[in-house]
C-alpha positions as CSV (number, residue, x, y, z in Angstrom):
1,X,-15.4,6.7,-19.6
2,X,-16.0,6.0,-16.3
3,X,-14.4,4.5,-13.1
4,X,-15.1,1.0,-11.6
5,X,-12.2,0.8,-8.8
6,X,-9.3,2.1,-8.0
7,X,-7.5,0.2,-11.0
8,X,-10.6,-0.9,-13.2
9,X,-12.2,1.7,-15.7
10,X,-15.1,1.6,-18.6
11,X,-14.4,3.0,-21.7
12,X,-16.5,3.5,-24.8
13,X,-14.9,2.0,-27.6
14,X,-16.8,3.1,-31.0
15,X,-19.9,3.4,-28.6
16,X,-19.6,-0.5,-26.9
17,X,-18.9,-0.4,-23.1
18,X,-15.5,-1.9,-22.6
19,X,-13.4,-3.2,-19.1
20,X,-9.9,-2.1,-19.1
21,X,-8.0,-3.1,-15.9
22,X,-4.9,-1.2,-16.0
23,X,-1.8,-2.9,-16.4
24,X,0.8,-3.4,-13.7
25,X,-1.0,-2.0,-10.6
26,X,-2.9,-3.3,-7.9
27,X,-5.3,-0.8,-5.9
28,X,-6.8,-2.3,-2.5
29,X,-10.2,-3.6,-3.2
30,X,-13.1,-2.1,-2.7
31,X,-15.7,-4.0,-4.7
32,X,-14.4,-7.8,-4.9
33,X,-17.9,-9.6,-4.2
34,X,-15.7,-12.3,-1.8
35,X,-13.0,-9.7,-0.1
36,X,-13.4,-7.3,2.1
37,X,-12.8,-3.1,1.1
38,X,-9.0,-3.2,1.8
39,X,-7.4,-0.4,3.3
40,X,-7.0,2.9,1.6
41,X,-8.8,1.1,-1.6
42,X,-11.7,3.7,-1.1
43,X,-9.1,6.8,-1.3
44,X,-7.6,4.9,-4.6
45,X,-11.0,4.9,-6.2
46,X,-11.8,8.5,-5.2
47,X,-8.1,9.4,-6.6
48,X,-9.1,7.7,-10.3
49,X,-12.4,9.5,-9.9
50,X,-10.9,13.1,-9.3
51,X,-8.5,12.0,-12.0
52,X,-10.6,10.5,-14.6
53,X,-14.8,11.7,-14.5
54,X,-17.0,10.7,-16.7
55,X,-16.1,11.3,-20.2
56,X,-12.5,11.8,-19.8
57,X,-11.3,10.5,-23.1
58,X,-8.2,8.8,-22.3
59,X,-5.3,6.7,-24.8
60,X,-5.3,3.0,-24.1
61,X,-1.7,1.2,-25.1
62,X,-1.7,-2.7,-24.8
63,X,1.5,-5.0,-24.1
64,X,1.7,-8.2,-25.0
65,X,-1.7,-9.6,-23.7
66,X,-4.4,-8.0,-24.6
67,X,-6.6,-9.8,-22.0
68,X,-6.8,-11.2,-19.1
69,X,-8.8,-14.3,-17.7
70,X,-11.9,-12.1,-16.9
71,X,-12.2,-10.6,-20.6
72,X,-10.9,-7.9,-19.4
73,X,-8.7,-5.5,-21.9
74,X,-5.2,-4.8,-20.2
75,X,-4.3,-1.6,-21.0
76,X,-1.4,1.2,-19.6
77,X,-3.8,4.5,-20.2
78,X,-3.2,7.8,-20.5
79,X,-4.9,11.4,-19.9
80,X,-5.4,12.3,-23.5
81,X,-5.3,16.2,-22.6
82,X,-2.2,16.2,-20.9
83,X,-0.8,12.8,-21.3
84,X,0.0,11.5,-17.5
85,X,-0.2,7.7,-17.3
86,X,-2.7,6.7,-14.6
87,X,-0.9,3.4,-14.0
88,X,2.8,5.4,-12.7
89,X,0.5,7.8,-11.2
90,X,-0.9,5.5,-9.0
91,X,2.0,4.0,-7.9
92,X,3.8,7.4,-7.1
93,X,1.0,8.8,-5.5
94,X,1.1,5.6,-2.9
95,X,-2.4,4.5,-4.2
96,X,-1.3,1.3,-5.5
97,X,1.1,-1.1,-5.5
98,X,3.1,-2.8,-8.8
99,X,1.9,-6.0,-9.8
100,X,3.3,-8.1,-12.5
101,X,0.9,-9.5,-15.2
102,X,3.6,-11.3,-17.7
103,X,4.3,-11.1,-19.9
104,X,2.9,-7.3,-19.2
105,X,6.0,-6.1,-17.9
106,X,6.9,-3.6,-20.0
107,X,6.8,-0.7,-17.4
108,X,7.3,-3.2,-14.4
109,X,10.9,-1.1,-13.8
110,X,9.2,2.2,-13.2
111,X,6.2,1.2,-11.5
112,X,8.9,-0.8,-8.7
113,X,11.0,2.4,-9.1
114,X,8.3,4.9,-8.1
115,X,6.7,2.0,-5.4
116,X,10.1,2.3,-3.5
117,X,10.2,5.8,-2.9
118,X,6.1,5.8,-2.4
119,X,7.1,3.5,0.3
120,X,10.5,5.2,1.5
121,X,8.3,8.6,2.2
122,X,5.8,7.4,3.3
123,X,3.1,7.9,0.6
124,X,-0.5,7.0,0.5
125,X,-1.1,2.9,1.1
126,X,2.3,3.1,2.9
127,X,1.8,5.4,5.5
128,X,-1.9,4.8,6.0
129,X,-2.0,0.3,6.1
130,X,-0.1,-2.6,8.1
């Protein structure tokens, strides 16, 4: 396991390297090879760093989709050791914002939920970018 960006990971599945981009999130960019490093996208990727180092074994759970455009497996993922969902994390914590991929919606309630009071104190992204 390791981390790519603030909502893009590698994970080893039966030893082949495998893209997940978590589902429902969007972390400010910080490797796009056309955009810019958006604000507080570095902190997002340090965040999912601290949160997931190499090796962290982790529990990937799909939604409708199982890909996106880029090949990309769309996932909601989990700590295995102590179960917190990285995608709701993120959001809380102000380091990313909800983003629908439909029909991947099934958490789209929480992840607004949890943006609005990120955003109403002031968490993260909200207090830190225009």
């Amino acid at each position: 396991m390791s981390v790519v960006d603030g909502d893009t990971i590698d994970v080893s599945i039966q030893g082949v390297k495998t893209r997940v981009r978590l589902i429902g999130v969007d972390t400010p960019e910080t490797k796009h090879p056309t955009y810019r490093v958006g604000c507080y996208g570095p902190e997002a990727s340090r965040y999912v760093n601290t949160l997931l180092p190499k090796g962290t074994k982790v529990i990937l759970r799909p939604d409708k989709e199982a890909k996106d455009r880029y090949g990309r497996m769309l996932a909601y993922v989990y700590i295995q050791h102590n179960g917190l969902f990285i995608n709701l994390d993120l959001v809380r914590k102000g380091f990313a914002k909800p983003m629908k991929f439909y029909p991947n919606v099934l958490h789209a309630y929480e992840f607004d939920k949890a943006a609005s009071k990120a955003k109403e104190g002031k968490v993260g992204l909200w207090k830190m970018c225009k």
